[in-house]
C-alpha positions as CSV (number, residue, x, y, z in Angstrom):
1,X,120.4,122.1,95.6
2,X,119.8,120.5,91.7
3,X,118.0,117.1,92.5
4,X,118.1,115.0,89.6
5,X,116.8,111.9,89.0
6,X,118.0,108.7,87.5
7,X,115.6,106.2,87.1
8,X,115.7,102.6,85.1
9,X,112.3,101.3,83.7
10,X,111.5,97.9,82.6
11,X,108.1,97.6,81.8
12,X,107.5,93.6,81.1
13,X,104.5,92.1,79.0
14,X,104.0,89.9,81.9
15,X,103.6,92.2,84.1
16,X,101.6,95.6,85.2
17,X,103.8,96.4,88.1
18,X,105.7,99.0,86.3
19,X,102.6,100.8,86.4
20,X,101.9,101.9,90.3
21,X,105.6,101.9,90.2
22,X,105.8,104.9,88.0
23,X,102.5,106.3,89.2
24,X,104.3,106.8,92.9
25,X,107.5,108.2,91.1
26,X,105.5,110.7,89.9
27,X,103.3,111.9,92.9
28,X,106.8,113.5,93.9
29,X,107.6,115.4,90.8
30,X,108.7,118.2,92.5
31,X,111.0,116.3,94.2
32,X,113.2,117.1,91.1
33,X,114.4,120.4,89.7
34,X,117.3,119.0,87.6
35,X,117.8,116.9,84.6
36,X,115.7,113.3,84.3
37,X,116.8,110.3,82.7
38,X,114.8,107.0,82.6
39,X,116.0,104.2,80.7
40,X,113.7,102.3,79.5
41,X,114.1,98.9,78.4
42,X,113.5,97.1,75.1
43,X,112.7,93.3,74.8
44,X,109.7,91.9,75.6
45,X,108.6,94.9,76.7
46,X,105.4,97.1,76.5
47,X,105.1,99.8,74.0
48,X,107.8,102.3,74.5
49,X,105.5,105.3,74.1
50,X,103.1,103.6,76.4
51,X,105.4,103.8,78.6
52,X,106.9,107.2,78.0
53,X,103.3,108.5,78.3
54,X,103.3,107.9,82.3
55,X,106.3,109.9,83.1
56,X,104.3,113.0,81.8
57,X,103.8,114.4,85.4
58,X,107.5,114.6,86.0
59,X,107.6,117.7,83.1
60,X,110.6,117.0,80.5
61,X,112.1,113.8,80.9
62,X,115.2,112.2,78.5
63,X,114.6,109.1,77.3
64,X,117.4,106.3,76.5
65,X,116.4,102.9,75.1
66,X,118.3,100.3,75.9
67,X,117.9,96.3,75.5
68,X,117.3,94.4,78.6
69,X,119.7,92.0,79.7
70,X,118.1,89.6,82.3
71,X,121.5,88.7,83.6
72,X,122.5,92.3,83.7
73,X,118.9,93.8,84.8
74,X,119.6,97.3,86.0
75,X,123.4,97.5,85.3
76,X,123.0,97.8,81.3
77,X,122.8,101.2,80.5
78,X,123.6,102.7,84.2
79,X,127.1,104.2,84.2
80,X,126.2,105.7,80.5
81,X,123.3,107.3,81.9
82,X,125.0,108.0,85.3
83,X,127.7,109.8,83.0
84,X,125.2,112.1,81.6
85,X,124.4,113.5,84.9
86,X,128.1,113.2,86.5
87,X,129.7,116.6,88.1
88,X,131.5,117.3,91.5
89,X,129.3,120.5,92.1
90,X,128.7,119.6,96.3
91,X,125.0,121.3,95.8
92,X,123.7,118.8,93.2
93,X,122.5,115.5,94.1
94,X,121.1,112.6,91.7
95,X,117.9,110.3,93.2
96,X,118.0,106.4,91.5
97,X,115.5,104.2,91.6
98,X,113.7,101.3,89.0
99,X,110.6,100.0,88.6
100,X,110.6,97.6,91.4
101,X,108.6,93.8,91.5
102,X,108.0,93.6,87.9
103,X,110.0,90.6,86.8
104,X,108.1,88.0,88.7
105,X,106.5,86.3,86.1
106,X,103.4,84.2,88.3
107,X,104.1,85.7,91.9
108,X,102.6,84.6,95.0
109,X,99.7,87.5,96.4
110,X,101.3,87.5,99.1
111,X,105.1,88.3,98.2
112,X,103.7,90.7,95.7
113,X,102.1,92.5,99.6
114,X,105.8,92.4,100.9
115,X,107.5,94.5,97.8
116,X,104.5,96.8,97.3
117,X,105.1,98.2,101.2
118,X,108.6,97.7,101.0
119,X,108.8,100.1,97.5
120,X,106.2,102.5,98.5
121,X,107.8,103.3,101.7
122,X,111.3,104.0,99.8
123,X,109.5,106.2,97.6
124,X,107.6,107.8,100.3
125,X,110.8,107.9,102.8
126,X,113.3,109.4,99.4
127,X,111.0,111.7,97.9
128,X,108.1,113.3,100.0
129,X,110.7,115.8,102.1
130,X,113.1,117.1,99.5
131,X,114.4,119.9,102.3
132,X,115.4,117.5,104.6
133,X,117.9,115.6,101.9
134,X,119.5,118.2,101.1
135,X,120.1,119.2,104.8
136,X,121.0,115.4,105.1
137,X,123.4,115.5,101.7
138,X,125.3,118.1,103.1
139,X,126.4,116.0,105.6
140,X,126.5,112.4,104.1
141,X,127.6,110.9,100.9
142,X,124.4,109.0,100.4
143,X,120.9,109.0,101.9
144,X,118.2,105.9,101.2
145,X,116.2,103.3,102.8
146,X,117.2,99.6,104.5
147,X,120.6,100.0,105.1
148,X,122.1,96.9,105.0
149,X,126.0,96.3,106.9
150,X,128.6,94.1,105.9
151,X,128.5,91.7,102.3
152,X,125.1,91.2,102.9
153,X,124.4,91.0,98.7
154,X,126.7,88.9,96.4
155,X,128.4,91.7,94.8
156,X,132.6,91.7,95.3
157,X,133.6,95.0,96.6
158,X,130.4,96.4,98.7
159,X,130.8,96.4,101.9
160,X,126.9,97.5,102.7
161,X,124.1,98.2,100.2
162,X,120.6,100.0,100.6
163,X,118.1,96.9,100.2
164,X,116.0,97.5,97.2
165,X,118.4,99.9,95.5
166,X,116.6,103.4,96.0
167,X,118.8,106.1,96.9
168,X,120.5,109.7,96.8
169,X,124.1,111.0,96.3
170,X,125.5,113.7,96.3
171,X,127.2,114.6,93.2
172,X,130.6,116.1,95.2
173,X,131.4,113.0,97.0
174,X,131.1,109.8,94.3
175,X,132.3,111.8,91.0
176,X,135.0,113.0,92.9
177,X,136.3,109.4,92.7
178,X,138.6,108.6,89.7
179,X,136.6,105.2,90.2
180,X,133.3,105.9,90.1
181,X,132.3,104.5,86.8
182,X,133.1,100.6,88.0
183,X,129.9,98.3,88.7
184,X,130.1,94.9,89.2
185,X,128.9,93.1,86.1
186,X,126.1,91.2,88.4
187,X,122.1,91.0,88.7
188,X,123.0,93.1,91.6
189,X,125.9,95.4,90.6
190,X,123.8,98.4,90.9
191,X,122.5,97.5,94.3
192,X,126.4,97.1,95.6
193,X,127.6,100.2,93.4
194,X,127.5,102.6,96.3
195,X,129.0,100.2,98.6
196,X,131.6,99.6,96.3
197,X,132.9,103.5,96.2
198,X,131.9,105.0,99.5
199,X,132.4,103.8,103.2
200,X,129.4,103.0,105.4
201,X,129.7,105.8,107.3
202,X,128.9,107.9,105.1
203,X,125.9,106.8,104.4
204,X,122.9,107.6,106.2
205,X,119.4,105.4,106.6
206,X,115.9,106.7,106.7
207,X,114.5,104.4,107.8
208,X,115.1,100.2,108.1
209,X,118.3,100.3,109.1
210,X,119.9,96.6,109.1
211,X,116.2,94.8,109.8
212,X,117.1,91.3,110.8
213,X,114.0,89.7,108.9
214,X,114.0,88.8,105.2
215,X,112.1,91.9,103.6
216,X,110.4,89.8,101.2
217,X,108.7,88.9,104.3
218,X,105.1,90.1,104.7
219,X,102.6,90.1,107.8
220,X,99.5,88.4,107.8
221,X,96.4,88.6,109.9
222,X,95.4,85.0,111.4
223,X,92.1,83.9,112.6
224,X,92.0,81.2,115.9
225,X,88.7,78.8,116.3
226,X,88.4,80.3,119.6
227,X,87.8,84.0,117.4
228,X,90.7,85.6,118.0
229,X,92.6,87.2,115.1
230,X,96.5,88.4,115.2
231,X,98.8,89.7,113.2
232,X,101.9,87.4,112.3
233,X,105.1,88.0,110.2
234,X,105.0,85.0,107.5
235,X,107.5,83.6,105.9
236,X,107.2,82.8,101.9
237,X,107.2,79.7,101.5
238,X,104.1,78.6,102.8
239,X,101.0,79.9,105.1
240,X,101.8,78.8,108.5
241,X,99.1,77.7,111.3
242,X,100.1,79.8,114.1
243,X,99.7,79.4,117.7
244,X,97.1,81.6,119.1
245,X,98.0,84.7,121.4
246,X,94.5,84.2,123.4
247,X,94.4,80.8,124.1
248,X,97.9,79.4,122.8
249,X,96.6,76.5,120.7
250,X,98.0,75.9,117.6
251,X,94.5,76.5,115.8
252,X,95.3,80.7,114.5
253,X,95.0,80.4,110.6
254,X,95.5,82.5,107.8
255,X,92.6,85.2,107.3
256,X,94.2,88.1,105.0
257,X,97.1,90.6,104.5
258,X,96.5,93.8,105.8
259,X,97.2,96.7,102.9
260,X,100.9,97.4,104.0
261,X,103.7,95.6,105.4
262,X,105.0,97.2,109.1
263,X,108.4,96.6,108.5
264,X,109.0,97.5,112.6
């Protein structure tokens, strides 16, 4: 199967995320044998060659600048690309994902935890068996991570989305539709785009399938007075005192996060 990749970069002066983000892309550059397209966008943004340079492991790479639109994010520029790659030959496949966590611009630590685990286990889930999507393409539409049902995400038209917008698709099954170049004009029009065009059950989940807590969620590791230390799922807006599993006194406090996010 060809296994291109579409992938949408927007490397912020505010921000170094984009780095590790690309970095982890490219640990699984044989995960590609096809044509690959990053866009990388222009604005306040770091040095395009900069950037360019990072993608090196992935071999040849085409490049397509295009401005960033912060009401748009990811939806400027991603049918033209998309179009660039577009066939209905049922043994090709395109893999889209973006550079994920870098437009918070003073992020708390510990929501910054949460989307690290949550984007390194899409890349890891996506990319590091390339054999077993295309066994899985050949029987779904679609294959990614946190599988969302219902209008779960405020785009008109998509019935489910994959939370965090990393995915395959197999070429055969979207282009095939005479509507495949409509996205909703939204922040999150690329996140809804494969809900939009293909039913549910077509898709298929690696892992995460509709989790019923918040994913920018993280875990932390609490510490009692009586020494007892736990792990408890926090929420962001503040660091809870939790009650202690040992002897059930409201006294557990926050200690640390551990390095990834469980999203069990």
């Amino acid at each position: 199967m060809i296994r291109n990749l579409l992938y949408n970069c927007f490397a912020p002066k505010w921000s170094s995320e984009w780095k590790p983000n690309i970095e982890r892309l490219c640990q699984y550059a044989e995960a590609f044998n096809g044509r690959k397209i990053v866009l990388i966008k222009t604005g306040e943004t770091e040095d395009a060659a900069k950037v360019e340079a990072l993608f090196a492991p992935l071999g040849v790479v085409e490049f397509i600048h295009v401005p960033n639109d912060p009401d748009l994010g990811e939806v400027t520029g991603f049918i033209q690309a998309l179009e660039l790659l577009a066939s209905t030959d049922p043994n090709e496949a395109t893999f889209y994902a973006h550079t994920k966590g870098v437009k918070y611009k003073q992020p708390l630590e510990r929501y910054m935890v949460a989307i690290c685990s949550w984007r390194n286990r899409m890349y890891d889930e996506c990319l590091s068996d390339p054999a077993k999507i295309e066994a899985l393409l050949q029987q779904h539409a679609c294959v990614g991570c946190f599988l969302r049902s219902g209008r779960a995400i405020q785009v008109e038209g998509a019935a489910w989305h994959y939370a965090g917008t990393y995915w395959w698709v197999n070429h055969a099954r979207l282009f095939s539709l005479p509507q495949w170049p409509e996205v909703a004009q939204t922040f999150w029009g690329v996140e809804g785009y494969l809900g939009r065009h293909l039913p549910e059950e077509s898709a298929h989940c690696l892992y995460g399938a509709d989790l019923k807590h918040n994913l920018y969620s993280t875990v932390g590791i609490f510490r009692c007075s009586c020494g007892h230390e736990s792990r408890h799922r926090m929420k962001m807006t503040h660091l809870p005192v939790k009650v202690c599993r040992k002897c059930f006194k409201r006294t557990a406090e926050f200690l640390k996060h551990p390095p990834e996010v469980n999203f069990a």
